[in-house]
N, C-alpha and C positions, 0 to 999 in steps of 0.2 A: 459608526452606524448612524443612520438618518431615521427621524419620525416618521413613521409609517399614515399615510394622510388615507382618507375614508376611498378616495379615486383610485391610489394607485393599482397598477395592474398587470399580472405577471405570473411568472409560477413562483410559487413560495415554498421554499425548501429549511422545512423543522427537521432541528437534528436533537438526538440527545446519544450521548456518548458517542457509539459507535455505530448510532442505530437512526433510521429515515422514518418520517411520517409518509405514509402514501392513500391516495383515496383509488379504490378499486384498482390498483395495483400501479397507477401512476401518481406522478408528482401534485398536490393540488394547482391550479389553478384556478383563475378570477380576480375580480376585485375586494380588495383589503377589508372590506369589511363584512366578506362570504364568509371568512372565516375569523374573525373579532380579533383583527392583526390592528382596527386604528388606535394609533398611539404605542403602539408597540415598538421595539428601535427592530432593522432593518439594511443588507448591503445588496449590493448589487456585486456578485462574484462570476457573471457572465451570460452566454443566452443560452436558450432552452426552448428550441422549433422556435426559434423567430424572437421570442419573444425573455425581458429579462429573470433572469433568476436570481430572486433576493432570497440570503438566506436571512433567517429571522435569529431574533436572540434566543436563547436555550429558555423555555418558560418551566418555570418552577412550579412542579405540582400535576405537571399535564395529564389529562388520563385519555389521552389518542394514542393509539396501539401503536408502536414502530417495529420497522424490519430490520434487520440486521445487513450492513454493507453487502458483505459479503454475498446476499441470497440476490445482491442484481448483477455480478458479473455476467449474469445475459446480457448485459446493456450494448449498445456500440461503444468502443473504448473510449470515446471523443466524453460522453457522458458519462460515462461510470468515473470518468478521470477528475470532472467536473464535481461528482458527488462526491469526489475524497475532496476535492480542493473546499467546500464546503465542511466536511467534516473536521479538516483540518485545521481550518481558522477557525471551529466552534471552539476546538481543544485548545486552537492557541490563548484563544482570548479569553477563556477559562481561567487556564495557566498563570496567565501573565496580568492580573489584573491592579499587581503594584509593583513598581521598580524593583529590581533585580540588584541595582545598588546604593537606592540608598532609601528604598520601602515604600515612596511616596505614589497616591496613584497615577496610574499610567490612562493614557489619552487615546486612542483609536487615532491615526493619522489620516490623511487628508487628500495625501499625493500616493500614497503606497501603501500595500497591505504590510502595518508595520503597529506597534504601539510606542511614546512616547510620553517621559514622565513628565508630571505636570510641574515639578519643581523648578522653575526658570535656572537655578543653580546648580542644576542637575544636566536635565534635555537631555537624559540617557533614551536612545533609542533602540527598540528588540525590534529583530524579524523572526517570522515563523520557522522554529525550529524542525529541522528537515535531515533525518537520520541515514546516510548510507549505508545500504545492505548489498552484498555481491550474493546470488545465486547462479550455480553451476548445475550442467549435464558432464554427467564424464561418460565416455567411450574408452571402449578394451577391444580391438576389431569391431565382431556385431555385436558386441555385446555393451549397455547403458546400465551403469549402477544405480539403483535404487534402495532408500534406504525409509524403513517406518520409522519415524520419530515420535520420541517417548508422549509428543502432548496429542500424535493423532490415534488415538486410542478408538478410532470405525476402523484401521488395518490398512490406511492409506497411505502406497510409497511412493515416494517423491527426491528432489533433486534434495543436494547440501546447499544448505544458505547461511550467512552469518553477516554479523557489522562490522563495518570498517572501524579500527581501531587509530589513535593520531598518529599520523605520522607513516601511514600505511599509503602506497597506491592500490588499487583493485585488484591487480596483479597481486600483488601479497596478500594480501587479504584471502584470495580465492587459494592462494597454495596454501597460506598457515590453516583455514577454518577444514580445508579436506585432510591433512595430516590430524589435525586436532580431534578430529572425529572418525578418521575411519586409518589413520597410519599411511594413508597411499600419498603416493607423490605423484604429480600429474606434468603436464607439458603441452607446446602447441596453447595456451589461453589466447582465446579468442572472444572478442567485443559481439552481444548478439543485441540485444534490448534491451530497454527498460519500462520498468512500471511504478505510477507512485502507487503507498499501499497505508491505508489511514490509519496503521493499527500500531501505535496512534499516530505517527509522525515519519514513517520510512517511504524512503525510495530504491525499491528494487532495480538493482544493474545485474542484467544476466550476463553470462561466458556459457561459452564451451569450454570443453577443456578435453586433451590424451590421457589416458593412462598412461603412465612413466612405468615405476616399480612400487611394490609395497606387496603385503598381503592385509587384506583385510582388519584390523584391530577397533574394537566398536568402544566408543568414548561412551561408557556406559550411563551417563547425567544425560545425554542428548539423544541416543537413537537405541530404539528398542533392536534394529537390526540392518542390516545392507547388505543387497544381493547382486550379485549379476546377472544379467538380462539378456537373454539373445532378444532380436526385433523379431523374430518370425516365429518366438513360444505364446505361449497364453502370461497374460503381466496381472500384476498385480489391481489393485482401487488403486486407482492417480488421481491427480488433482481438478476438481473443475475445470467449465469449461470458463474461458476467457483471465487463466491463471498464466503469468508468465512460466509459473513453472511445468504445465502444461504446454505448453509453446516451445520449452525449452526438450522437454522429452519425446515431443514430436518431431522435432528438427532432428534431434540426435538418432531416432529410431530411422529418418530417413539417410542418412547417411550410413548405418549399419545396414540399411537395403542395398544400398549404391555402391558399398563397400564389398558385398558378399558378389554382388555382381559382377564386379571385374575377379574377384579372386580366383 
């Protein structure tokens, strides 16, 4: 990060945890010292209408109200992707503020968003640690399984998701985590999207996926229940909007339209 000089001018993106400072429900903007940023440290992680977006180092103590990620996936995705990549360098360099092997502290580099221990007999270098997660829609003819899980406790059902484990492709991944939680075996995995998701370090990979065989069996640590769906009943709370996993249950619902149609 660089010293923040009394001219500089930009939109200024304060983060704390998982949460955005915003003035009247956008990003502030102006110059650095609108808002008592001179001397304060500062990066430039990309633009924002035109213009750069520094996020600011996390200030200790702050009492300016923040929103929570999650309440702007209104955003266009180019931006809301931007505000995880912001979020997510807060948590890295949070994280990572002394070597990792041999404790000495670590440097902010210069060419790449990376840290870099100061110990010349060292020069262990980290990058920001970046979690894979597979999220699926499964189809049964018209019908899309959904299932509530145990932490969304407003009644909201949604696809299966989990992390990739070592040594795992996404393909595995995606058949072990739906056996693991619901007994079904699936088929047909298919590549649809993805989304990073700052909570605190993941990047969502969606599938599609067939129902195979199984009958339903509920991993009772993870989901309070999973149901089947025709597309043309009344469904359940789903996920916001601008959620892949929303993206993911709209896709699947149209193909159980286009499905019932040829039937």
């Amino acid at each position: 990060m660089e010293i923040i000089k009394q001219d500089d001018i930009g939109f200024w993106l304060f983060t704390r945890d998982f949460h955005i400072y915003l003035v009247n429900g956008n990003l502030p903007q102006g110059r650095a010292d609108d808002f008592e940023l001179v001397n304060r440290k500062a990066m430039c992680i990309g633009k924002w209408q035109g213009l750069p977006l520094m996020l600011v180092e996390e200030i200790e103590n702050d009492n300016r109200e923040y929103v929570s990620l999650r309440d702007l996936l209104y955003l266009p995705e180019k931006q809301f992707n931007l505000l995880n990549r912001g979020i997510e360098l807060n948590y890295f360099l949070k994280s990572h503020q002394y070597c990792g092997k041999c404790g000495s502290k670590n440097n902010l580099t210069q060419d790449e968003w990376a840290v870099q221990c100061s110990n010349v007999s060292c020069n262990y270098r980290c990058y920001p640690v970046i979690c894979p997660s597979i999220i699926v829609a499964i189809r049964r003819n018209q019908e899309i399984l959904l299932a509530n899980h145990v932490r969304h406790i407003d009644g909201m059902y949604t696809t299966l998701a989990g992390f990739v484990e070592v040594g795992e492709r996404f393909e595995d991944t995606v058949e072990r985590e739906i056996f693991e939680e619901t007994g079904l075996k699936v088929k047909n995995i298919r590549y649809f999207g993805s989304q990073p998701w700052a909570f605190p370090n993941s990047e969502m990979v969606g599938f599609l996926a067939d129902y195979d065989s199984g009958e339903i069996c509920l991993q009772k640590e993870e989901l309070r229940d999973a149901r089947w769906f025709r597309y043309d009943e009344e469904l359940p709370i789903l996920p916001p909007e601008g959620t892949i996993a929303l993206k993911l249950i709209q896709a699947t619902l149209e193909i159980c339209k286009k499905e019932d149609k040829l039937s």
